[in-house]
Each structure stands twice: as structure tokens, then as C-alpha cells.
PDB file of N, H, CA, C and O in Angstrom:
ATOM      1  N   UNK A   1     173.548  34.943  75.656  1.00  0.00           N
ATOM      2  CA  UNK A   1     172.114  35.095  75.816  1.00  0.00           C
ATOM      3  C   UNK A   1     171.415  34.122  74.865  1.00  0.00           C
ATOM      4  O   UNK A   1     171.671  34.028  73.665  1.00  0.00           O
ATOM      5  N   UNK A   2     170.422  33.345  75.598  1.00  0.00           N
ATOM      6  H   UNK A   2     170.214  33.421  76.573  1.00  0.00           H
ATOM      7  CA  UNK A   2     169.522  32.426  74.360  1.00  0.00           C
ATOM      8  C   UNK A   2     168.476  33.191  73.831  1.00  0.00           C
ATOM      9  O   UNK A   2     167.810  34.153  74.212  1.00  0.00           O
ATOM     10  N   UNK A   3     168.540  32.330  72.637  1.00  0.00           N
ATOM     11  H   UNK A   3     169.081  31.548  72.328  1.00  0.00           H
ATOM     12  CA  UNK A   3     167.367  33.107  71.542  1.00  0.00           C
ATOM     13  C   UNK A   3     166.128  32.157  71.982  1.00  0.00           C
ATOM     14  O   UNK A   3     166.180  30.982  72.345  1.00  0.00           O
ATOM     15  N   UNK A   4     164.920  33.064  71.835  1.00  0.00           N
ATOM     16  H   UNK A   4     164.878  34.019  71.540  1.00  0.00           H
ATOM     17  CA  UNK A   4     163.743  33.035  72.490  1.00  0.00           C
ATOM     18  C   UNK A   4     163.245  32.388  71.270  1.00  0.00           C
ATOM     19  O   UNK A   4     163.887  32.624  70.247  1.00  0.00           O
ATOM     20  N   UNK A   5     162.282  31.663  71.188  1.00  0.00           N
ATOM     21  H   UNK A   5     161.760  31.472  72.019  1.00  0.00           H
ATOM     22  CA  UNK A   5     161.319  31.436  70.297  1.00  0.00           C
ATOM     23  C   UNK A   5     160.154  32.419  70.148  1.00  0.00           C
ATOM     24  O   UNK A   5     160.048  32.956  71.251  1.00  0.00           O
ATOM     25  N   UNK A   6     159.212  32.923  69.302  1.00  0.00           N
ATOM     26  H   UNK A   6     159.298  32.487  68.406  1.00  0.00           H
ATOM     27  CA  UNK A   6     158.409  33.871  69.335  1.00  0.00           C
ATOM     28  C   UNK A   6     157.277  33.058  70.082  1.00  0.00           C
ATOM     29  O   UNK A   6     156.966  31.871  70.179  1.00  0.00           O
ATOM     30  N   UNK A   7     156.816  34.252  70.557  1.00  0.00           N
ATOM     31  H   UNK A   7     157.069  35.217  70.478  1.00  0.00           H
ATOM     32  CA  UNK A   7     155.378  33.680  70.906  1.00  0.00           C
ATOM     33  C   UNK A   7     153.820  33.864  70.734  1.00  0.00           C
ATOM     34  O   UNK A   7     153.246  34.435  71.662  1.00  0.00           O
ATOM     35  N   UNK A   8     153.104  33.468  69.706  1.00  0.00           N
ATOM     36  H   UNK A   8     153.570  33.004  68.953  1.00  0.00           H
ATOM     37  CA  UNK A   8     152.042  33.837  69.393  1.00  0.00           C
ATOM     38  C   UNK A   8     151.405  35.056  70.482  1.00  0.00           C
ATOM     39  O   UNK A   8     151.643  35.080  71.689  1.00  0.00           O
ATOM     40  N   UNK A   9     150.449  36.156  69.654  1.00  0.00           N
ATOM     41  H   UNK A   9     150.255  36.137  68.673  1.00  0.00           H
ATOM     42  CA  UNK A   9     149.732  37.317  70.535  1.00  0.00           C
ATOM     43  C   UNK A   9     148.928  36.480  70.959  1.00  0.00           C
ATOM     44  O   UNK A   9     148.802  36.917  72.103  1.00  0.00           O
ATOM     45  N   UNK A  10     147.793  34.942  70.878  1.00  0.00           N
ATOM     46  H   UNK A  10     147.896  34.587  69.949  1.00  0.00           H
ATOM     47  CA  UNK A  10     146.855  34.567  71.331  1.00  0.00           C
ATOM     48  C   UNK A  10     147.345  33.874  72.805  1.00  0.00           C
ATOM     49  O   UNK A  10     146.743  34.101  73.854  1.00  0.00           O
ATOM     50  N   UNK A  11     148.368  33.116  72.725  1.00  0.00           N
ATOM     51  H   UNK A  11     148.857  32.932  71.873  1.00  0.00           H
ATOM     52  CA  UNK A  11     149.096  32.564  73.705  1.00  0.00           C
ATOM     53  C   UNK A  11     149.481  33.248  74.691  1.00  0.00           C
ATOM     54  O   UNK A  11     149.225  32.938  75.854  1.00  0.00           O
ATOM     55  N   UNK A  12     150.100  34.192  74.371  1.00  0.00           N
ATOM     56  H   UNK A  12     150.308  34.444  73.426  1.00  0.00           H
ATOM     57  CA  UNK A  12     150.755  35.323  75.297  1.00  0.00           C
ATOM     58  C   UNK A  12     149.263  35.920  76.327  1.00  0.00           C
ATOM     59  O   UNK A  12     149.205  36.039  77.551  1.00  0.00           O
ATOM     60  N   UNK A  13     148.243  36.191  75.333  1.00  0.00           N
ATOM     61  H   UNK A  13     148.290  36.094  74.339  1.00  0.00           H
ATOM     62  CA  UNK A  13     147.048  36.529  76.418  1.00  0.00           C
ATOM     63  C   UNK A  13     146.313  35.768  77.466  1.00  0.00           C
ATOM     64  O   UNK A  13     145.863  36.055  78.576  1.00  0.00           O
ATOM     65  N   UNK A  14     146.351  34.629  76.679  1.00  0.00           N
ATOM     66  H   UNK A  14     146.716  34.396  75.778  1.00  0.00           H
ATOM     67  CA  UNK A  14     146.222  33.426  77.622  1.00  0.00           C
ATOM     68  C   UNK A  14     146.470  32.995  78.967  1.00  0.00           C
ATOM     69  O   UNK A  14     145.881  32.609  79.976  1.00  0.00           O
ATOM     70  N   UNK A  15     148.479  33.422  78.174  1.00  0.00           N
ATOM     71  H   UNK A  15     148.958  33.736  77.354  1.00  0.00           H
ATOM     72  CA  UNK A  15     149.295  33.019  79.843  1.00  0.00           C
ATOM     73  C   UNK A  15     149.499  34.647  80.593  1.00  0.00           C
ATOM     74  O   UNK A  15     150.428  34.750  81.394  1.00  0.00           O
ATOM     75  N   UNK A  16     148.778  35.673  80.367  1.00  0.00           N
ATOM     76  H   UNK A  16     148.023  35.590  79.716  1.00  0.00           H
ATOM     77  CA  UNK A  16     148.547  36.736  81.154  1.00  0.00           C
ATOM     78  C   UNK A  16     147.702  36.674  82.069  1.00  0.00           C
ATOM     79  O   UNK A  16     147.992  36.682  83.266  1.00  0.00           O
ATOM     80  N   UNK A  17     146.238  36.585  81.475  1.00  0.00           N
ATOM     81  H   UNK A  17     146.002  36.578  80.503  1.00  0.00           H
ATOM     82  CA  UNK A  17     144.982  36.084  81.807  1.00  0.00           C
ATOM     83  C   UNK A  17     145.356  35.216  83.014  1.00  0.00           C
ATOM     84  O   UNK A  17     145.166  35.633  84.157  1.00  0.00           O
ATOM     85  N   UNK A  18     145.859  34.077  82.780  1.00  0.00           N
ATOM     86  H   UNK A  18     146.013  33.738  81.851  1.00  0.00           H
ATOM     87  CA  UNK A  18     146.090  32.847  83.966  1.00  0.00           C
ATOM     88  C   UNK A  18     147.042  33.707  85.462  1.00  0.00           C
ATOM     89  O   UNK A  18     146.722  33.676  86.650  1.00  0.00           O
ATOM     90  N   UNK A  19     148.090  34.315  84.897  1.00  0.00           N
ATOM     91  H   UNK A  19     148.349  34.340  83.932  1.00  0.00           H
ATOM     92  CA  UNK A  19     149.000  34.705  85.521  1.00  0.00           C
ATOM     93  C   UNK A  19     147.640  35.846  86.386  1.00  0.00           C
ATOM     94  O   UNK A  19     147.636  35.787  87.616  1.00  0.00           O
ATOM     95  N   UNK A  20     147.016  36.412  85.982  1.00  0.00           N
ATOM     96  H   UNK A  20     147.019  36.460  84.983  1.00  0.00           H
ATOM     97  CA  UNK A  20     146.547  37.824  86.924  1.00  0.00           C
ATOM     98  C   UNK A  20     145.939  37.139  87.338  1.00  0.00           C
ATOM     99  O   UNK A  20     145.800  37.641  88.454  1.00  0.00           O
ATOM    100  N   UNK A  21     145.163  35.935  87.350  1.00  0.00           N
ATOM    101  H   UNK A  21     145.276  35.527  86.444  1.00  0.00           H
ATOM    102  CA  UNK A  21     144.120  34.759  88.558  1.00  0.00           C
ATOM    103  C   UNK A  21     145.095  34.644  89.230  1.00  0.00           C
ATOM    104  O   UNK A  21     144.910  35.185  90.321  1.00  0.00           O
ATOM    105  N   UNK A  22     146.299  34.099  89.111  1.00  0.00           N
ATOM    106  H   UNK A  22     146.448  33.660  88.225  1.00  0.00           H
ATOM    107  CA  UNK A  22     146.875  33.790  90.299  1.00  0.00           C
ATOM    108  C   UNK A  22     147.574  34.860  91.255  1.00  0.00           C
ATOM    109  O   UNK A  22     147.693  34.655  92.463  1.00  0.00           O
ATOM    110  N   UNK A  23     148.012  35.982  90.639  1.00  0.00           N
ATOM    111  H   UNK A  23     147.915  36.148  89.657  1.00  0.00           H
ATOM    112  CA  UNK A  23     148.193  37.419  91.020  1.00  0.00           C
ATOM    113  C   UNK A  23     146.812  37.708  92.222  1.00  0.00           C
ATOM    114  O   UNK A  23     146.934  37.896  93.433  1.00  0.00           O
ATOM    115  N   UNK A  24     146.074  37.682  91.755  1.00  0.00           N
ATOM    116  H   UNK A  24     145.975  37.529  90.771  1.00  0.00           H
ATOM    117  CA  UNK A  24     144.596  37.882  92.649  1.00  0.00           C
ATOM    118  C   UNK A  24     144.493  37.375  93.504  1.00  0.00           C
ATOM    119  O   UNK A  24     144.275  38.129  94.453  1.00  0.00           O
ATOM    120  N   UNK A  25     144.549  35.910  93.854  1.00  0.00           N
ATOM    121  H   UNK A  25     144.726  35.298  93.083  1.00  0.00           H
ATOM    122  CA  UNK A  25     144.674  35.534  94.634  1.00  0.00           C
ATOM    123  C   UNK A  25     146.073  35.880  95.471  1.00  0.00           C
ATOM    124  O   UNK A  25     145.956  36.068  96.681  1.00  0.00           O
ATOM    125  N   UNK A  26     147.089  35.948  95.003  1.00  0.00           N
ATOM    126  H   UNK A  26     147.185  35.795  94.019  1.00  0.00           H
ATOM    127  CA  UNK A  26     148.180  36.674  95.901  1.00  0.00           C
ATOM    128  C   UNK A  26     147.953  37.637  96.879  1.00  0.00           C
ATOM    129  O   UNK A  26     148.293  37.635  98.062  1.00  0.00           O
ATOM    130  N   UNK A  27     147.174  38.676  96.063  1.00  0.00           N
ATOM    131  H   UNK A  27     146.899  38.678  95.101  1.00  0.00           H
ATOM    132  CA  UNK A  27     146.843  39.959  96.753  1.00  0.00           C
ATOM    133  C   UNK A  27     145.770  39.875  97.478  1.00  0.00           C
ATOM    134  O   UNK A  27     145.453  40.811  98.211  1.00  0.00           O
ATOM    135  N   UNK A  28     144.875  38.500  97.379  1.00  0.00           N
ATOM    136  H   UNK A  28     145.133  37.739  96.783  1.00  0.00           H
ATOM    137  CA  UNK A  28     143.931  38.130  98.566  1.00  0.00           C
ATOM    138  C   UNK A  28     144.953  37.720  99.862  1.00  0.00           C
ATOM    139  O   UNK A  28     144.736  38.274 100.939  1.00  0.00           O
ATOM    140  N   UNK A  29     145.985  36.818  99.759  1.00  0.00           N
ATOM    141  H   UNK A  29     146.161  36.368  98.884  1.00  0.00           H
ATOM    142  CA  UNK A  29     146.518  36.380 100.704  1.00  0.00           C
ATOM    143  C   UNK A  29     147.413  37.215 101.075  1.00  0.00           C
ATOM    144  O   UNK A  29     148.205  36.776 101.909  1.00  0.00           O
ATOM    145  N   UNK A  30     147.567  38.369 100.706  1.00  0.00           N
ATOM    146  H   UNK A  30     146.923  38.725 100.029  1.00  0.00           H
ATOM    147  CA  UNK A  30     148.549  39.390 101.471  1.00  0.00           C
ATOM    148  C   UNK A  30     147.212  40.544 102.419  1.00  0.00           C
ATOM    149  O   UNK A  30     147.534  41.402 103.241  1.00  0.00           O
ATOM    150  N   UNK A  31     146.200  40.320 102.121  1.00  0.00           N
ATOM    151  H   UNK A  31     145.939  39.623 101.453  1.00  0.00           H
ATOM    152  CA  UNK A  31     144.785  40.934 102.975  1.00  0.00           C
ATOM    153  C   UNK A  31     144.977  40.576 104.268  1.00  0.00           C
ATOM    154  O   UNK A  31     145.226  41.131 105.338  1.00  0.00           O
ATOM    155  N   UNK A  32     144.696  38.953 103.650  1.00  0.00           N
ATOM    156  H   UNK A  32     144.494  38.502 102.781  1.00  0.00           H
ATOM    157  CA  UNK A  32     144.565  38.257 105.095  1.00  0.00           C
ATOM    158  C   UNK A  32     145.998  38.048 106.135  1.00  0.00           C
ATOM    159  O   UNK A  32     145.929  37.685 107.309  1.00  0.00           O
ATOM    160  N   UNK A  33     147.348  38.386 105.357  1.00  0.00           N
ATOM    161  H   UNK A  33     147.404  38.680 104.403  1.00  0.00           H
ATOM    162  CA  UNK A  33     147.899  37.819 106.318  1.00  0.00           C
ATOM    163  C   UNK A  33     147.895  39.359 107.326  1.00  0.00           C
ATOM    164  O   UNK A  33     147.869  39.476 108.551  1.00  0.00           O
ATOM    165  N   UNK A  34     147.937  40.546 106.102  1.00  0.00           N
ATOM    166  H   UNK A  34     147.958  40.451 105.107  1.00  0.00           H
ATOM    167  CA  UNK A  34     148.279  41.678 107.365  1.00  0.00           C
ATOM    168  C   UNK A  34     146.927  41.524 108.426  1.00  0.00           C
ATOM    169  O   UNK A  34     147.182  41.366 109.620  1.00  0.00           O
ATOM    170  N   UNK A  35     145.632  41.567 108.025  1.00  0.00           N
ATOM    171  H   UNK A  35     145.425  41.696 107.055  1.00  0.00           H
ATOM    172  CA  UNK A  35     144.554  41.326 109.279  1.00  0.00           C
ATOM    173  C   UNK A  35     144.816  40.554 109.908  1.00  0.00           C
ATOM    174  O   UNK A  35     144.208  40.712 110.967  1.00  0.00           O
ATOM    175  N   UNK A  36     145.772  39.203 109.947  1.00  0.00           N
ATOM    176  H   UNK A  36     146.266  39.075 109.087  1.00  0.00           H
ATOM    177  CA  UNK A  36     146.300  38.171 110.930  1.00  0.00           C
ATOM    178  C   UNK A  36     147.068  39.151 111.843  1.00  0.00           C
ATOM    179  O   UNK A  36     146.924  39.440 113.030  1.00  0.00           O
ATOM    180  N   UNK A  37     147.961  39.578 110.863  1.00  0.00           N
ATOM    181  H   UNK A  37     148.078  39.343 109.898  1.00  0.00           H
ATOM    182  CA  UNK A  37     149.345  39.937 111.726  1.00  0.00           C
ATOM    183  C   UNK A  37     148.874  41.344 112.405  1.00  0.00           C
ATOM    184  O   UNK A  37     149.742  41.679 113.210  1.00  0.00           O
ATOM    185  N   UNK A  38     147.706  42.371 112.358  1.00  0.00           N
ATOM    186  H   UNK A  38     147.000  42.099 111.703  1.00  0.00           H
ATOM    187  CA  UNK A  38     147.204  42.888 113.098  1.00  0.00           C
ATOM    188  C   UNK A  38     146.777  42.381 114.553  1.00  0.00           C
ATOM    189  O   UNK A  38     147.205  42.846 115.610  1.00  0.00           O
ATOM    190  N   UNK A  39     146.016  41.522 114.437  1.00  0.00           N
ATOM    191  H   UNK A  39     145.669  41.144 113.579  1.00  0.00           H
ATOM    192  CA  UNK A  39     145.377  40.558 115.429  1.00  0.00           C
ATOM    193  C   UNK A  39     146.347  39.853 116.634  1.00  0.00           C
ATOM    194  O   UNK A  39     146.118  39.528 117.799  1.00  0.00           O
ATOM    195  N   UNK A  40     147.970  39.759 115.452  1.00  0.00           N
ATOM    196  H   UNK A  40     148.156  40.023 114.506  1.00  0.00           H
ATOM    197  CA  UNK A  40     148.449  38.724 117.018  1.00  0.00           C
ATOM    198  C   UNK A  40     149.376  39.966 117.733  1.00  0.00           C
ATOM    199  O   UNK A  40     149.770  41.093 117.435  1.00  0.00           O
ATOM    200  N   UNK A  41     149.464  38.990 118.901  1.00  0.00           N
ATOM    201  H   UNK A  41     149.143  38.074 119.143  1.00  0.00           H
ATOM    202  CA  UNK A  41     150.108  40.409 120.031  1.00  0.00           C
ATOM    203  C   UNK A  41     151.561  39.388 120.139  1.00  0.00           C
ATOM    204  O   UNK A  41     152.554  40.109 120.042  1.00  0.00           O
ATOM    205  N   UNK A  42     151.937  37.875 120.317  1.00  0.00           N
ATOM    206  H   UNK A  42     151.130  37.289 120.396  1.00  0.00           H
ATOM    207  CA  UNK A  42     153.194  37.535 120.327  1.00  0.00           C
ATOM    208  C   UNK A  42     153.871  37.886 119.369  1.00  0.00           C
ATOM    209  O   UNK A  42     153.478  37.647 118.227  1.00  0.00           O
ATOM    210  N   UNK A  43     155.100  38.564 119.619  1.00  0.00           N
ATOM    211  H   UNK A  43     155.420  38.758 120.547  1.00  0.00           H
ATOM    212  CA  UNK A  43     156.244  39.173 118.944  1.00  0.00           C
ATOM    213  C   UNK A  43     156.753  38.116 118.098  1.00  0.00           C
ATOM    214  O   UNK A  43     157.020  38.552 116.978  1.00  0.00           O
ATOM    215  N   UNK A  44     157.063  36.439 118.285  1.00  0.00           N
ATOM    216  H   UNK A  44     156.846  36.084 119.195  1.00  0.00           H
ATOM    217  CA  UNK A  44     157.631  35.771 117.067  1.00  0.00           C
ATOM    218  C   UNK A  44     156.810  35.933 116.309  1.00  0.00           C
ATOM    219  O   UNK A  44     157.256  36.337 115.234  1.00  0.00           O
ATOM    220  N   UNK A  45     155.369  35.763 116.352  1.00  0.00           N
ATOM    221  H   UNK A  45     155.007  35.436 117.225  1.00  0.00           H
ATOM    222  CA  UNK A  45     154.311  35.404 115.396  1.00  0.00           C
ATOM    223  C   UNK A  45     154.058  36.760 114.556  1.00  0.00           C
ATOM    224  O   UNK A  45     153.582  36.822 113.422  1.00  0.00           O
ATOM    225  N   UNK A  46     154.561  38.021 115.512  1.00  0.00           N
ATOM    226  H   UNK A  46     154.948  37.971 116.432  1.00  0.00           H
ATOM    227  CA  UNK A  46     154.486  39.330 114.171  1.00  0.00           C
ATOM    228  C   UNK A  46     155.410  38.673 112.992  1.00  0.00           C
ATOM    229  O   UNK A  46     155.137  38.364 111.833  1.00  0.00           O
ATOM    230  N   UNK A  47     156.374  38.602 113.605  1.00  0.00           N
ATOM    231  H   UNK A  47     156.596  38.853 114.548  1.00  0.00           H
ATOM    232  CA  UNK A  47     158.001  38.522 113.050  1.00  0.00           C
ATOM    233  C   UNK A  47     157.215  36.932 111.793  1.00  0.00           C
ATOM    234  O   UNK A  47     157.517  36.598 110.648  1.00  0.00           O
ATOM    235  N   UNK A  48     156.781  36.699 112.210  1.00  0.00           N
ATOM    236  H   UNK A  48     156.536  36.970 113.140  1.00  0.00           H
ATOM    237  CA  UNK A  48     156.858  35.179 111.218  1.00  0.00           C
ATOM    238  C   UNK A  48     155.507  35.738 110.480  1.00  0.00           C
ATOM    239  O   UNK A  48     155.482  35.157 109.395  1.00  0.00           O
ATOM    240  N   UNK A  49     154.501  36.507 110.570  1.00  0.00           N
ATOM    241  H   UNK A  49     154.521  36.978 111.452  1.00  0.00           H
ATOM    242  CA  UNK A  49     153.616  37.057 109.965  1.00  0.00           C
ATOM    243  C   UNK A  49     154.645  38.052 108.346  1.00  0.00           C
ATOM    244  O   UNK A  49     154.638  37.997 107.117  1.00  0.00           O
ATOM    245  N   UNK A  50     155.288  38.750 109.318  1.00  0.00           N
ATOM    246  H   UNK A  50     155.294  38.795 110.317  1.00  0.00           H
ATOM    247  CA  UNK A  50     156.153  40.195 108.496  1.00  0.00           C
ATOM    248  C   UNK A  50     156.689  39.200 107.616  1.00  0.00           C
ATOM    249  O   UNK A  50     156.311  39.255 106.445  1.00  0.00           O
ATOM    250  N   UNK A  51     157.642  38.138 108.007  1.00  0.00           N
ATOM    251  H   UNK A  51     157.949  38.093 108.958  1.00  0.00           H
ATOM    252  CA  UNK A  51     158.301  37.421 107.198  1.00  0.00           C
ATOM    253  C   UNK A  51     157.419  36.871 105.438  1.00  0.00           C
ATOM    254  O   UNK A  51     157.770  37.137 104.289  1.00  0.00           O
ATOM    255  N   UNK A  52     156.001  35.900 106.042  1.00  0.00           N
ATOM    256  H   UNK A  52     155.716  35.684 106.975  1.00  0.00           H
ATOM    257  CA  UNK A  52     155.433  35.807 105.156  1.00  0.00           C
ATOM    258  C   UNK A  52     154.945  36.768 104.316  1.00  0.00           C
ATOM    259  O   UNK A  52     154.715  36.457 103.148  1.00  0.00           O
ATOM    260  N   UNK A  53     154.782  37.671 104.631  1.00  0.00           N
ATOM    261  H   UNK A  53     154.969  37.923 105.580  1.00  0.00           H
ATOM    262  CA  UNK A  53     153.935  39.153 103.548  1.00  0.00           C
ATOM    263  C   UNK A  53     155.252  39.255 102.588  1.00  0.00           C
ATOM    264  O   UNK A  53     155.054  39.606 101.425  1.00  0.00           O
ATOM    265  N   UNK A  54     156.506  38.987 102.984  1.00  0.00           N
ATOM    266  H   UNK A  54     156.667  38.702 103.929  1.00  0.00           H
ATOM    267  CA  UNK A  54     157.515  39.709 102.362  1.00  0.00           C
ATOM    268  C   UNK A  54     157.469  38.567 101.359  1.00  0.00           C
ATOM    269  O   UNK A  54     156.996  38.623 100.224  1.00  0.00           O
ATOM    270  N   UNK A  55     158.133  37.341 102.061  1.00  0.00           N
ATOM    271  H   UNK A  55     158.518  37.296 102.983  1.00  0.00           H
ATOM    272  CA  UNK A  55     157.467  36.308 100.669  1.00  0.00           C
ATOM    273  C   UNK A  55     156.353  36.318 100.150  1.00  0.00           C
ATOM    274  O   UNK A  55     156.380  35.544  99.192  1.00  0.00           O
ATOM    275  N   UNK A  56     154.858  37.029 100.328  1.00  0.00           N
ATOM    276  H   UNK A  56     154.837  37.658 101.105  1.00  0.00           H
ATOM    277  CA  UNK A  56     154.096  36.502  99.672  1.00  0.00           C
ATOM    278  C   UNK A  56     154.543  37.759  98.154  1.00  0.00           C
ATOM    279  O   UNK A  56     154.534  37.644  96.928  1.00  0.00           O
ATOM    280  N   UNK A  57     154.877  38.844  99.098  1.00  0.00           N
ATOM    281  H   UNK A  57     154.884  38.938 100.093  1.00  0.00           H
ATOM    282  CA  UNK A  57     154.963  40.246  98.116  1.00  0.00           C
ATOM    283  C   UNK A  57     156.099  40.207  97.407  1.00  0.00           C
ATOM    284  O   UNK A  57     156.280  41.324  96.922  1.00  0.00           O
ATOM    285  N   UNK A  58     157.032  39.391  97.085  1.00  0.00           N
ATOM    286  H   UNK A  58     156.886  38.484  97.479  1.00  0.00           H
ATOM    287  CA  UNK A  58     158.293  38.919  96.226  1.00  0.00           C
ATOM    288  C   UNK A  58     157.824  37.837  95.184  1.00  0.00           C
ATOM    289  O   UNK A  58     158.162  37.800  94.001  1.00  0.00           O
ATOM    290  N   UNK A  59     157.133  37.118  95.718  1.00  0.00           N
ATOM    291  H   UNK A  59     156.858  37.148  96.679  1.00  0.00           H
ATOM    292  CA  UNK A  59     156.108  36.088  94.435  1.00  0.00           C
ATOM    293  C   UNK A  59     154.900  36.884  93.450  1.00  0.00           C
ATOM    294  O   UNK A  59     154.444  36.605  92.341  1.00  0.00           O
ATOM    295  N   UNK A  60     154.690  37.742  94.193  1.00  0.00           N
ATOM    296  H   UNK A  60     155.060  37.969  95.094  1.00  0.00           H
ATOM    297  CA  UNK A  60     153.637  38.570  93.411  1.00  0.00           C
ATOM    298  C   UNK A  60     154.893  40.042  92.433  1.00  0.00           C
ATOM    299  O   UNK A  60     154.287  40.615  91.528  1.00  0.00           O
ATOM    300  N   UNK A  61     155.800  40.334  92.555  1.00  0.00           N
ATOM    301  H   UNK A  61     156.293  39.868  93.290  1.00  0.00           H
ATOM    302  CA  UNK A  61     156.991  41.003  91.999  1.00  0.00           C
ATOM    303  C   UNK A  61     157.203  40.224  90.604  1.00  0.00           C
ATOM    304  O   UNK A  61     157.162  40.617  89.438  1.00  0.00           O
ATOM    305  N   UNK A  62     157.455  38.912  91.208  1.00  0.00           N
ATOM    306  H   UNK A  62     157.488  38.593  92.155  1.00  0.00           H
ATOM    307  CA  UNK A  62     158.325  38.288  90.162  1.00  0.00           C
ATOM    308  C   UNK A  62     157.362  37.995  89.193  1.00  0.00           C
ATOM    309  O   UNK A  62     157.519  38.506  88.084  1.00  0.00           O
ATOM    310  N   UNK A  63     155.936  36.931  89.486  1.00  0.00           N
ATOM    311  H   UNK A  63     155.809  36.517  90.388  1.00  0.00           H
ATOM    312  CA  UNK A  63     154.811  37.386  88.499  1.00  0.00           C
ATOM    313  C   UNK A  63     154.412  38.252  87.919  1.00  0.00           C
ATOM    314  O   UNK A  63     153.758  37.831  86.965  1.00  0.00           O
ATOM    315  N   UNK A  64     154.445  39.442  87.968  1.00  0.00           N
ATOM    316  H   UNK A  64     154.977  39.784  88.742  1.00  0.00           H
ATOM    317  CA  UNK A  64     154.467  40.618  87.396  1.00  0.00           C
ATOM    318  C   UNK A  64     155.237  41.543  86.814  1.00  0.00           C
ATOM    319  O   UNK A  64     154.983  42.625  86.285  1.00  0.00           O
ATOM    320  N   UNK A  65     156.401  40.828  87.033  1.00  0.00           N
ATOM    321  H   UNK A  65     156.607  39.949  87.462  1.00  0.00           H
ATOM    322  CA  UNK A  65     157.769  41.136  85.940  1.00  0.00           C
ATOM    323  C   UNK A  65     158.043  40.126  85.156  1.00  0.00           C
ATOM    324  O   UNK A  65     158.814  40.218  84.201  1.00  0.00           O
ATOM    325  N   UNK A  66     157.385  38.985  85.519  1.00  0.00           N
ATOM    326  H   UNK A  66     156.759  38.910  86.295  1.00  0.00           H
ATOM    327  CA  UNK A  66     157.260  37.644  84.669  1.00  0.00           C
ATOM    328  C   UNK A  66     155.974  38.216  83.262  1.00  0.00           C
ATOM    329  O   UNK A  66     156.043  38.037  82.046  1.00  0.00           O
ATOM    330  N   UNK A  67     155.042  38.832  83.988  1.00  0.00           N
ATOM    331  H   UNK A  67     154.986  38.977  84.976  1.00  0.00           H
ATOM    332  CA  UNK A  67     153.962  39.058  82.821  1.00  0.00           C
ATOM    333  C   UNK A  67     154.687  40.268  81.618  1.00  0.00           C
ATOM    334  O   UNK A  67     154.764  40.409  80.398  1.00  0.00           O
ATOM    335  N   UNK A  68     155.113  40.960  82.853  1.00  0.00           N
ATOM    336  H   UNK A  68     155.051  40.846  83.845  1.00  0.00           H
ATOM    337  CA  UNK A  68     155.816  41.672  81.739  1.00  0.00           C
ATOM    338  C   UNK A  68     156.731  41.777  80.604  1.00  0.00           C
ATOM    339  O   UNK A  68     156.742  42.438  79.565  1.00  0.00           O
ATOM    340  N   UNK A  69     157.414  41.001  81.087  1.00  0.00           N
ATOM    341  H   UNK A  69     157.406  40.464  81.931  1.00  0.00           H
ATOM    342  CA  UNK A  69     158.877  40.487  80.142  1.00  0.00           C
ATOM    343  C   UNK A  69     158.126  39.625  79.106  1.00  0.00           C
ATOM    344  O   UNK A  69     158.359  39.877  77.924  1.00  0.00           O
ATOM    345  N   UNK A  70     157.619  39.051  79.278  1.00  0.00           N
ATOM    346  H   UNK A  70     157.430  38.846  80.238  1.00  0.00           H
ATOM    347  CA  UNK A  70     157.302  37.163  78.631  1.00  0.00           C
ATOM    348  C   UNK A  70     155.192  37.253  77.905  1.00  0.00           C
ATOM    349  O   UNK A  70     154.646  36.529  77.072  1.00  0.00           O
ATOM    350  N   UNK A  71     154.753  38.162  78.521  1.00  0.00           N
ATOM    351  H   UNK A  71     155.196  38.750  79.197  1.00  0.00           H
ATOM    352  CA  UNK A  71     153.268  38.258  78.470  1.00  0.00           C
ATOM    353  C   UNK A  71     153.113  39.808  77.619  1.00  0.00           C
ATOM    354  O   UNK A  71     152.006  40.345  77.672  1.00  0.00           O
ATOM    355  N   UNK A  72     153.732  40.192  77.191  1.00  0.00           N
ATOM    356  H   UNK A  72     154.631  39.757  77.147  1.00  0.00           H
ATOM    357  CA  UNK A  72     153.849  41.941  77.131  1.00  0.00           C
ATOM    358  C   UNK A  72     152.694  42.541  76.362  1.00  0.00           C
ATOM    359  O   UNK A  72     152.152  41.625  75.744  1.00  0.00           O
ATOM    360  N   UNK A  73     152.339  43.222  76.231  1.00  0.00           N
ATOM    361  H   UNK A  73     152.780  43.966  76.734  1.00  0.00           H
ATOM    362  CA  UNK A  73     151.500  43.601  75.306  1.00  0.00           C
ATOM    363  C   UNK A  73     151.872  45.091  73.930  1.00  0.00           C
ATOM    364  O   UNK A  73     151.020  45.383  73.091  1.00  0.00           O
TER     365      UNK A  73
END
């Protein structure tokens, strides 16, 4: 296991702060894709809708276990 360098409390809030803007916007684009994927009636395009939510909702996981681990408070 590598040894971490410490990381200042001012820094750490910083890169939280940044991290939940981009979190936000995540959870904007998981709005819009389910109201997409409401809307379409072709079956690939559910399927490729479902697909994206799952990636968008695995990037928004890992950011938020990223804030946690590394951003902690």
C-alpha cells in the first residue's frame, strides 16, 4: 500500500466543493436522460437510454466515494 501525502483541510474543501459542481450536474443529466428514455417507444433506444443512466449513475458512485475517501471531512 502507498503512503499518501497529507492533505491540507483548505484543499480538501476546495476539491469537494468542485467535485459536488460536477456531481450536480451528473444528477442533472440522469433527469434528463430518464425523461428521454420515458419519451422513446423504440426498444434499442430504451436499451441504449438504460445503458447510459447506468454509466451516468457509476460516475456519479465513484465521485462520491472519491469525495469520500480523499475529500473527507
Amino acid at each position: 500500500m502507498a503512503i499518501t501525502k497529507r492533505i491540507d483541510r483548505p484543499i480538501k474543501n476546495a476539491m469537494r466543493a468542485r467535485l459536488e459542481h460536477i456531481l450536480q450536474h451528473y444528477r442533472e443529466i440522469a433527469v434528463s436522460i430518464d425523461k428521454f428514455r420515458v419519451q422513446t417507444a423504440n426498444e434499442e433506444y430504451v436499451r441504449f437510454w438504460d445503458q447510459l443512466q447506468h454509466d451516468n449513475d457509476e460516475l456519479m458512485r465513484n465521485i462520491s466515494r472519491y469525495m469520500v475517501m480523499r475529500c473527507n471531512r
